[in-house]
N, CA, C and O atoms as CSV, one atom per row, in Angstrom:
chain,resi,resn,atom,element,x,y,z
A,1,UNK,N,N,-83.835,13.168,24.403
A,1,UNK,CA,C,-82.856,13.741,23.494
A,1,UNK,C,C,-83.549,14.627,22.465
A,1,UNK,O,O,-83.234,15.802,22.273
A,2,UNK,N,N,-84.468,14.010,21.850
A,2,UNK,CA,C,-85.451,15.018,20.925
A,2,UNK,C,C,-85.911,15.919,21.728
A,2,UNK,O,O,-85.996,16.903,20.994
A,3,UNK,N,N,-86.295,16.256,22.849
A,3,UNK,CA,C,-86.386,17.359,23.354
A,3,UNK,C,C,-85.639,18.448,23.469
A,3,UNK,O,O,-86.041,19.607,23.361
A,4,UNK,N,N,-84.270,17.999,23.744
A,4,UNK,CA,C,-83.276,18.736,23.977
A,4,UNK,C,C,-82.346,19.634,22.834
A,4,UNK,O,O,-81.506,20.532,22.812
A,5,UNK,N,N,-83.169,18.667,21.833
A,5,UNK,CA,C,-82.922,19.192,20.558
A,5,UNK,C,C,-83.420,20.241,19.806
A,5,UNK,O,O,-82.867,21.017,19.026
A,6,UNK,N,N,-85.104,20.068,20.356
A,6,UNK,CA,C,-85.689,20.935,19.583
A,6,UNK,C,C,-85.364,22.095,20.511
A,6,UNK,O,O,-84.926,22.937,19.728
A,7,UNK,N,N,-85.324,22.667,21.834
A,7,UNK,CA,C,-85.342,23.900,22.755
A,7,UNK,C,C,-83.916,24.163,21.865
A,7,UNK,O,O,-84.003,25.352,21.557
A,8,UNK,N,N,-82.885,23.733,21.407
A,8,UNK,CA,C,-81.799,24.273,21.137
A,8,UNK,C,C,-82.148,24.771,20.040
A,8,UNK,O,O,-81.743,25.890,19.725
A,9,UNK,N,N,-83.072,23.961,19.131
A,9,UNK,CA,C,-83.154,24.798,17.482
A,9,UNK,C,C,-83.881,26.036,17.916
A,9,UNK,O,O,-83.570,27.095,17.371
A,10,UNK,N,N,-85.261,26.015,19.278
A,10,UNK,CA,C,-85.805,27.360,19.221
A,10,UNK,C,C,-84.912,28.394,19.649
A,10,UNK,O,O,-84.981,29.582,19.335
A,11,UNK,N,N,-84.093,27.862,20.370
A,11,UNK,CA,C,-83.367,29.061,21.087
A,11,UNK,C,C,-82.248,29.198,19.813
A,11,UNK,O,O,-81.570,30.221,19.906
A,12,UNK,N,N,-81.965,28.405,18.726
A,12,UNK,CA,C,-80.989,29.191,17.831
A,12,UNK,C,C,-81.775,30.031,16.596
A,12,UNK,O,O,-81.261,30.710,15.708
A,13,UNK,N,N,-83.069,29.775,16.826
A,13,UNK,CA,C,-83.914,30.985,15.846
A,13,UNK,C,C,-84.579,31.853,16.531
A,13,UNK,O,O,-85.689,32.212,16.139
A,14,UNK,N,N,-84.022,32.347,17.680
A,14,UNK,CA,C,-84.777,33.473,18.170
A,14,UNK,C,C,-83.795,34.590,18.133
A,14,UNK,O,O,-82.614,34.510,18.468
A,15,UNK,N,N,-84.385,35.583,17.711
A,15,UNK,CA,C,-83.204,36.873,17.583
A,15,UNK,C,C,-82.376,37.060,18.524
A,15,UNK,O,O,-82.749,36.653,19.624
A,16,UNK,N,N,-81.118,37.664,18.450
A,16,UNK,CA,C,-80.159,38.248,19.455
A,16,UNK,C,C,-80.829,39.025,20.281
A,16,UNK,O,O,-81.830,39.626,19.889
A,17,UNK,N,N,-80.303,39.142,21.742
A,17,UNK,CA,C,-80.653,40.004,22.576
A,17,UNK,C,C,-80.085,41.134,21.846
A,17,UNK,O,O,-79.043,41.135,21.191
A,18,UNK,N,N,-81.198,42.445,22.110
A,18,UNK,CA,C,-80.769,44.041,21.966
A,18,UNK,C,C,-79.858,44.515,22.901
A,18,UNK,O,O,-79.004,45.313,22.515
A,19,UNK,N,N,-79.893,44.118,24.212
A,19,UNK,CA,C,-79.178,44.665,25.192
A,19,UNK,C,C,-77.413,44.389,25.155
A,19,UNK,O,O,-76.689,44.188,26.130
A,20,UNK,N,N,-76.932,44.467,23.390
A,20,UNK,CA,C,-75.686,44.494,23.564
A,20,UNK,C,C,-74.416,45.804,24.339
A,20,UNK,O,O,-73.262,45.577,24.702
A,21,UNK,N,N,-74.986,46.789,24.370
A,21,UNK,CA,C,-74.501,47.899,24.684
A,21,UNK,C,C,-74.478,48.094,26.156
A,21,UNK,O,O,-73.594,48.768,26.685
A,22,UNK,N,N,-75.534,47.459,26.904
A,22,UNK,CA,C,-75.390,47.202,28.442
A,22,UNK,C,C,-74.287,45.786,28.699
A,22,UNK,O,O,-73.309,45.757,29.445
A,23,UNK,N,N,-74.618,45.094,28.150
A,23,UNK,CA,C,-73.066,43.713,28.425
A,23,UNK,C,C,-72.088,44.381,28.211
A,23,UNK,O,O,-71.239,44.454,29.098
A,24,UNK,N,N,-71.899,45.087,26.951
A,24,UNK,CA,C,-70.513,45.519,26.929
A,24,UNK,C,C,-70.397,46.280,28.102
A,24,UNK,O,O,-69.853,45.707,29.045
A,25,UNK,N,N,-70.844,47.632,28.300
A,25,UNK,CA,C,-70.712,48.400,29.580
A,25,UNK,C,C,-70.411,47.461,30.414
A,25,UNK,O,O,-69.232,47.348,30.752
A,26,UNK,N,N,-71.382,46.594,30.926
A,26,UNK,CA,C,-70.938,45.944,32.135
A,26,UNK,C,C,-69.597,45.052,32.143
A,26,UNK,O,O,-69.021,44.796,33.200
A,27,UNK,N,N,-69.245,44.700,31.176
A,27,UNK,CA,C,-68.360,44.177,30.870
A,27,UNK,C,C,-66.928,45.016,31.299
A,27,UNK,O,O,-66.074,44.544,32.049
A,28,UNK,N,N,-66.865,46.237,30.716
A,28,UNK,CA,C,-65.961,47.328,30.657
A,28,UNK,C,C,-65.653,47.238,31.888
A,28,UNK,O,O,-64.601,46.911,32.437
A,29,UNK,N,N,-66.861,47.621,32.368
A,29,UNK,CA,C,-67.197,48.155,33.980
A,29,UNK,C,C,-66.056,47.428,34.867
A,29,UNK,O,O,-65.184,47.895,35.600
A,30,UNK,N,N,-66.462,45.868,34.452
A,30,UNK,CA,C,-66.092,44.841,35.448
A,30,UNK,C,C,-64.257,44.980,35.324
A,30,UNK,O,O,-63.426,45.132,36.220
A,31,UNK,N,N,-64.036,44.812,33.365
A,31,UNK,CA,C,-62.479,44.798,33.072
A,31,UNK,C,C,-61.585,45.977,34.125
A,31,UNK,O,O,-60.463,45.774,34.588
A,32,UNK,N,N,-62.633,47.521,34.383
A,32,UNK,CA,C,-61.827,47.972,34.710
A,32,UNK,C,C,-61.488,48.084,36.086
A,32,UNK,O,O,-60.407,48.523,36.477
A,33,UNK,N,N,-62.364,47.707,36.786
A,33,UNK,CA,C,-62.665,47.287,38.599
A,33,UNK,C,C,-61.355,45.942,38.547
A,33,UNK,O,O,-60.639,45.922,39.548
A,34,UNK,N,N,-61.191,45.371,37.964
A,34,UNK,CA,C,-60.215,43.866,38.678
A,34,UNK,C,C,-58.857,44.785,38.043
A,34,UNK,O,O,-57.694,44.480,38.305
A,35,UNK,N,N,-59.189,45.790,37.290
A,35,UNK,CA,C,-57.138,46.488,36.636
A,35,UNK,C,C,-57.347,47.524,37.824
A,35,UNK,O,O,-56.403,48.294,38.005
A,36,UNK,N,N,-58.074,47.608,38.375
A,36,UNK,CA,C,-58.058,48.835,39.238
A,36,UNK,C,C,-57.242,48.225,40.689
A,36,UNK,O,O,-56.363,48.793,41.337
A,37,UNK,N,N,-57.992,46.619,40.976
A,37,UNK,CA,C,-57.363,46.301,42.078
A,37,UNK,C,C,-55.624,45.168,41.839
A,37,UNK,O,O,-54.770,44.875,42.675
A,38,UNK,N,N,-55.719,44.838,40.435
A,38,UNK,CA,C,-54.198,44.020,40.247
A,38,UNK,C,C,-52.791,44.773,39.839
A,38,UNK,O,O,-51.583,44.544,39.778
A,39,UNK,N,N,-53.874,45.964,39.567
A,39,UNK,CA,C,-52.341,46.601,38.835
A,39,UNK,C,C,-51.497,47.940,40.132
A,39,UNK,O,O,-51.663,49.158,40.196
A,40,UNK,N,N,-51.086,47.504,40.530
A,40,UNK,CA,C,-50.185,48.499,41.763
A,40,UNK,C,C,-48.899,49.095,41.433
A,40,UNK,O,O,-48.065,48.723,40.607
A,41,UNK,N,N,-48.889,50.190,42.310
A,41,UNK,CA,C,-47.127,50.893,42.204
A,41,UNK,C,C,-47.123,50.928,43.371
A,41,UNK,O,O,-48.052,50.618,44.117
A,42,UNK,N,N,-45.606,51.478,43.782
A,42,UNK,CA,C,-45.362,52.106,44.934
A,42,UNK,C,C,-45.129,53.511,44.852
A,42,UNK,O,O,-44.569,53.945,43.845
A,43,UNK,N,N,-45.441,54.201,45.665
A,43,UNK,CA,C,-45.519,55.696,45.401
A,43,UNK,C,C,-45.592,56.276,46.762
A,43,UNK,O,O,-46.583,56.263,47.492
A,44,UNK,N,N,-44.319,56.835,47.045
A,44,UNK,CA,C,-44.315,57.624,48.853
A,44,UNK,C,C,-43.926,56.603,49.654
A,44,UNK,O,O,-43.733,56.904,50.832
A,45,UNK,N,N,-43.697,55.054,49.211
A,45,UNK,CA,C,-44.017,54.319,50.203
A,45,UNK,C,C,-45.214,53.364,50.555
A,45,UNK,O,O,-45.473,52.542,51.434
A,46,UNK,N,N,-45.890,53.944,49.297
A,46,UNK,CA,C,-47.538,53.332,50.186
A,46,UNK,C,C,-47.844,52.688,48.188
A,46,UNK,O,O,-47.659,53.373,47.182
A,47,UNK,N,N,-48.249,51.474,48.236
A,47,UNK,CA,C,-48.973,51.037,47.596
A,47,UNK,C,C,-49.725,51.769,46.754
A,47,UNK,O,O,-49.557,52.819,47.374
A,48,UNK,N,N,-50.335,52.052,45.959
A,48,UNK,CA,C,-51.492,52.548,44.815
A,48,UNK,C,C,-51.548,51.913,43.874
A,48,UNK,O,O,-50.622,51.823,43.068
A,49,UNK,N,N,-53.115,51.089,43.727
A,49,UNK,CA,C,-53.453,50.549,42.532
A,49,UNK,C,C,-54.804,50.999,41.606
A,49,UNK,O,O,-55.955,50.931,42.037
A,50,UNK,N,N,-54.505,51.382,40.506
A,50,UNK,CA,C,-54.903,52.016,39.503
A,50,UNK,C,C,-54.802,51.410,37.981
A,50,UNK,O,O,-53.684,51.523,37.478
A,51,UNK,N,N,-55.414,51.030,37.494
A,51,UNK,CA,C,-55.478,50.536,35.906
A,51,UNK,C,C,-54.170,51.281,34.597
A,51,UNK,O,O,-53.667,50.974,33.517
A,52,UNK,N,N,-54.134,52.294,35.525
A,52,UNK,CA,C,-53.063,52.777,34.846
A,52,UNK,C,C,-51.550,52.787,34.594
A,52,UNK,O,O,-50.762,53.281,33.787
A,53,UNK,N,N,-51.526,51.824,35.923
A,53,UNK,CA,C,-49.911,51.591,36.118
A,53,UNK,C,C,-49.900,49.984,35.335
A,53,UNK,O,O,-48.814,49.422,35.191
A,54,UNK,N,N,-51.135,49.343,34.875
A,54,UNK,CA,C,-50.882,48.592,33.876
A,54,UNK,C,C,-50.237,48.883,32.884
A,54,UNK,O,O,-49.145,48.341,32.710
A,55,UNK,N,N,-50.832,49.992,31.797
A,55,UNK,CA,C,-50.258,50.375,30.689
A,55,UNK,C,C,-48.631,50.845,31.220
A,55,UNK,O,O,-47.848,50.282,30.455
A,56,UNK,N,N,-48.253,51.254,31.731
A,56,UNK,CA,C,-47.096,51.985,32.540
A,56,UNK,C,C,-46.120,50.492,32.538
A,56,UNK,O,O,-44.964,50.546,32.118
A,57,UNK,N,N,-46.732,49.137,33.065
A,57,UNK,CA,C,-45.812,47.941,33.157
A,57,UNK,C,C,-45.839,47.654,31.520
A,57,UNK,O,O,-44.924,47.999,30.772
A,58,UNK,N,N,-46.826,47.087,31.168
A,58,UNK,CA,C,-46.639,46.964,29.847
A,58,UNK,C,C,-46.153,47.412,29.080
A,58,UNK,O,O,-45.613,46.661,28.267
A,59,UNK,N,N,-46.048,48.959,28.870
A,59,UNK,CA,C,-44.791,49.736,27.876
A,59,UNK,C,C,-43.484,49.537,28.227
A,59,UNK,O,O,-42.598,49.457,27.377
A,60,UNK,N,N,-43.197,49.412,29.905
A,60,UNK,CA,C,-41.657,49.265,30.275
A,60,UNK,C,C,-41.925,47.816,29.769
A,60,UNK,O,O,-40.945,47.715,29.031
A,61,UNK,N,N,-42.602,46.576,29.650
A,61,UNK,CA,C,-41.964,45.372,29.305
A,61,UNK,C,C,-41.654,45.237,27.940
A,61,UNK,O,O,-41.124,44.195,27.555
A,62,UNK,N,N,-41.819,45.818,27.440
A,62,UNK,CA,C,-42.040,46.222,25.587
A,62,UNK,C,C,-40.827,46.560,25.107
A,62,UNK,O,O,-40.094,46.110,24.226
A,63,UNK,N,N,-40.755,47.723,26.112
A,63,UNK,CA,C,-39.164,48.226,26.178
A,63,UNK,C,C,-37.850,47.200,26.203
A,63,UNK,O,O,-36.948,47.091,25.372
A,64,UNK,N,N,-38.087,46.418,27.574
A,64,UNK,CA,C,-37.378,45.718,27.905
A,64,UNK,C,C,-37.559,44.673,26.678
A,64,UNK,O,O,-36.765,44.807,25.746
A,65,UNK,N,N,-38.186,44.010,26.622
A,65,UNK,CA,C,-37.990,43.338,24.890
A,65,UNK,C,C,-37.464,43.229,23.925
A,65,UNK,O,O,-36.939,42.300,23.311
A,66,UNK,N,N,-37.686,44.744,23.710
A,66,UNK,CA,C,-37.141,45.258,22.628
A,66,UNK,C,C,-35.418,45.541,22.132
A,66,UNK,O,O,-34.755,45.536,21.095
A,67,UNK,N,N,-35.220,45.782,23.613
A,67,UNK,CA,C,-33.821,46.126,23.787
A,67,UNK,C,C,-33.215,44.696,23.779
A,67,UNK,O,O,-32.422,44.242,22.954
A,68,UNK,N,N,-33.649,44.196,24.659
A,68,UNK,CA,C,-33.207,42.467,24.785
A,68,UNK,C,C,-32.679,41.426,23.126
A,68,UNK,O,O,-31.630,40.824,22.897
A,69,UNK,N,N,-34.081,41.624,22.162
A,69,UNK,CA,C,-33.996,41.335,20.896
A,69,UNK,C,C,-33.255,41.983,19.920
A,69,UNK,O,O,-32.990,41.563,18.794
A,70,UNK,N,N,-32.817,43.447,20.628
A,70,UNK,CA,C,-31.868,43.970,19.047
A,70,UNK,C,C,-30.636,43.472,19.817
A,70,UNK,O,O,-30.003,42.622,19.192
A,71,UNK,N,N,-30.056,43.854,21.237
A,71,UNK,CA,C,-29.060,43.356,21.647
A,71,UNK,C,C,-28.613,41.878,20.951
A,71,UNK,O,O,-27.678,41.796,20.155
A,72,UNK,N,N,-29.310,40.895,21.318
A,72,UNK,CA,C,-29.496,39.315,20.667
A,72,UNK,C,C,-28.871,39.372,18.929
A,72,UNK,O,O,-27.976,38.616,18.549
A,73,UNK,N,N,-29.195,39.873,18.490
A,73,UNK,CA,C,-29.909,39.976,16.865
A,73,UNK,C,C,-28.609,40.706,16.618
A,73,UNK,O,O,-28.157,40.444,15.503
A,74,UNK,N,N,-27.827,41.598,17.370
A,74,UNK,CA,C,-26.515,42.527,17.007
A,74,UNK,C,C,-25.486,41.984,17.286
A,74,UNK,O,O,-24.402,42.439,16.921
A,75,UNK,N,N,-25.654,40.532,18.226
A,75,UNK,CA,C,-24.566,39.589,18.901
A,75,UNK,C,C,-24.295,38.765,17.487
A,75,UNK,O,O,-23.256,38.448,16.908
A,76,UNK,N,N,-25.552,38.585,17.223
A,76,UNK,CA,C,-25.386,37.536,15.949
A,76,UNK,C,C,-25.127,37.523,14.898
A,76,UNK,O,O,-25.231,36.617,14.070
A,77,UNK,N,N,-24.537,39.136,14.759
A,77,UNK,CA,C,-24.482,39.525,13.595
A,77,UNK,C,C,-25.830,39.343,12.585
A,77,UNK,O,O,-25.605,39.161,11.388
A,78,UNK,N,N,-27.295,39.394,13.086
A,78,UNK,CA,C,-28.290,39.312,11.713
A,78,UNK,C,C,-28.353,40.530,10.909
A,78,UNK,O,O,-28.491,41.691,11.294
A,79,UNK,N,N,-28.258,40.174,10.002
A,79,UNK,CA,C,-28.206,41.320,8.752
A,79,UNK,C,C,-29.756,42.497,8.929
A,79,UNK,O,O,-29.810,43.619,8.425
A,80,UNK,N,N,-30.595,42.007,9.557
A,80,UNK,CA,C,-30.865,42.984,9.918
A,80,UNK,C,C,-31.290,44.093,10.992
A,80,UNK,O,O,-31.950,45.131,10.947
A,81,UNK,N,N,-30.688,43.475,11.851
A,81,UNK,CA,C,-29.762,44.240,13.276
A,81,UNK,C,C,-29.015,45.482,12.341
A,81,UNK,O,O,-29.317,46.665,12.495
A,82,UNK,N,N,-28.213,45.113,11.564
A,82,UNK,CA,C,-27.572,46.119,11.399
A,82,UNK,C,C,-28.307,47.494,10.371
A,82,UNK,O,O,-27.985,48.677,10.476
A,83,UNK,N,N,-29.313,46.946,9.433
A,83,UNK,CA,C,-30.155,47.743,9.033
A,83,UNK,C,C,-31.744,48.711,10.144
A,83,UNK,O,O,-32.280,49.819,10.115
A,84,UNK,N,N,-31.889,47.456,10.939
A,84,UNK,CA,C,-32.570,48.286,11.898
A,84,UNK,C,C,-32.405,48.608,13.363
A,84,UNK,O,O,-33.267,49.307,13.895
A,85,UNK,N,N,-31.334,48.144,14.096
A,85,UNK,CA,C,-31.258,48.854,15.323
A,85,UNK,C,C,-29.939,49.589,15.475
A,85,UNK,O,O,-28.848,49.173,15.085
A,86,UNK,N,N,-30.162,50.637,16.038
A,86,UNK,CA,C,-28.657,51.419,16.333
A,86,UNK,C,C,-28.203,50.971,17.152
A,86,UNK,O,O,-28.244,49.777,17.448
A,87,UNK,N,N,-27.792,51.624,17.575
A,87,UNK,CA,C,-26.492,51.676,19.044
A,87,UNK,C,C,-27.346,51.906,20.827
A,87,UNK,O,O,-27.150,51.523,21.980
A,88,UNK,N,N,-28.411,52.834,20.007
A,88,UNK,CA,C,-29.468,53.787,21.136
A,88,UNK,C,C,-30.526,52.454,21.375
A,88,UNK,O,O,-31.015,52.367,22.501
A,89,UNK,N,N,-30.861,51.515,20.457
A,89,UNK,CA,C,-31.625,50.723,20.999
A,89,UNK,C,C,-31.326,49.934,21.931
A,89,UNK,O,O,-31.854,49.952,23.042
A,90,UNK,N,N,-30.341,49.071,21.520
A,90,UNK,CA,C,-29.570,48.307,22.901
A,90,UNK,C,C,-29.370,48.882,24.095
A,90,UNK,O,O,-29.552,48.427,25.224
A,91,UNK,N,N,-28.888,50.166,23.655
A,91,UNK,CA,C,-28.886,50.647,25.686
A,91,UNK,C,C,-29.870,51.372,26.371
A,91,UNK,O,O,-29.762,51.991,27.430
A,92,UNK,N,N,-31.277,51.156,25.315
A,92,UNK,CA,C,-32.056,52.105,26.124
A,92,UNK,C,C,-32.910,50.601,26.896
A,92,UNK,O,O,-33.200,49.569,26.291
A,93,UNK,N,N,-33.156,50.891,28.329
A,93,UNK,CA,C,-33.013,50.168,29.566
A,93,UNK,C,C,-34.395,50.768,30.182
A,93,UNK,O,O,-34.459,51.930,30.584
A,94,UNK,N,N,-35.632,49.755,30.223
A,94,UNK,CA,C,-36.627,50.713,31.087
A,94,UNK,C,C,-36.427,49.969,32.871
A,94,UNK,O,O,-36.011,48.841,33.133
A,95,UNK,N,N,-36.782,50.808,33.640
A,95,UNK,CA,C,-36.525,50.643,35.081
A,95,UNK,C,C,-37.239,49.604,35.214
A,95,UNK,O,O,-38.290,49.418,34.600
A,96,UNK,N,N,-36.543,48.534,36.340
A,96,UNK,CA,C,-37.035,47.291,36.871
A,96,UNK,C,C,-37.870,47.568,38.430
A,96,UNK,O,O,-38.362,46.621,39.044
């Protein structure tokens, strides 16, 4: 146990690795290789997956949210439904 103790104190007083700027890269690297293969559309018919049709789902779910919660919030009469959503929020509808 005293052994195991002391390798932990040396290894918590030895400086940080420099090579933070390569982890991150590789890191990036990796985040954007697994959005490259999970995130898909359909397009022509044929599948395409691209990191970009992430952001593309995520803004339509945002949407959809959004609309969902003022709709809710305008049913209920909350006081401020009526100060912050119009008429245009509730029916704006992103594609499913």
């Amino acid at each position: 146990m005293g052994r195991a103790l002391t390798k932990m104190r040396i290894q918590a007083e030895k400086p940080p690795d420099d090579n933070h700027a390569a982890r991150k890269r590789r890191m990036t690297e990796h985040a954007r290789r697994h959005l490259d293969q999970i995130c898909c559309a359909i397009k022509d018919g044929k599948e395409v997956c691209e990191a970009r049709y992430c952001a593309i789902h995520v803004r339509n779910n945002v949407k959809r949210r959004a609309t969902h919660v003022a709709r809710q919030m305008s049913e209920q009469e909350h006081p401020s439904a009526v100060e912050h959503f119009g008429v245009a929020t509730q029916v704006l509808r992103a594609p499913r």
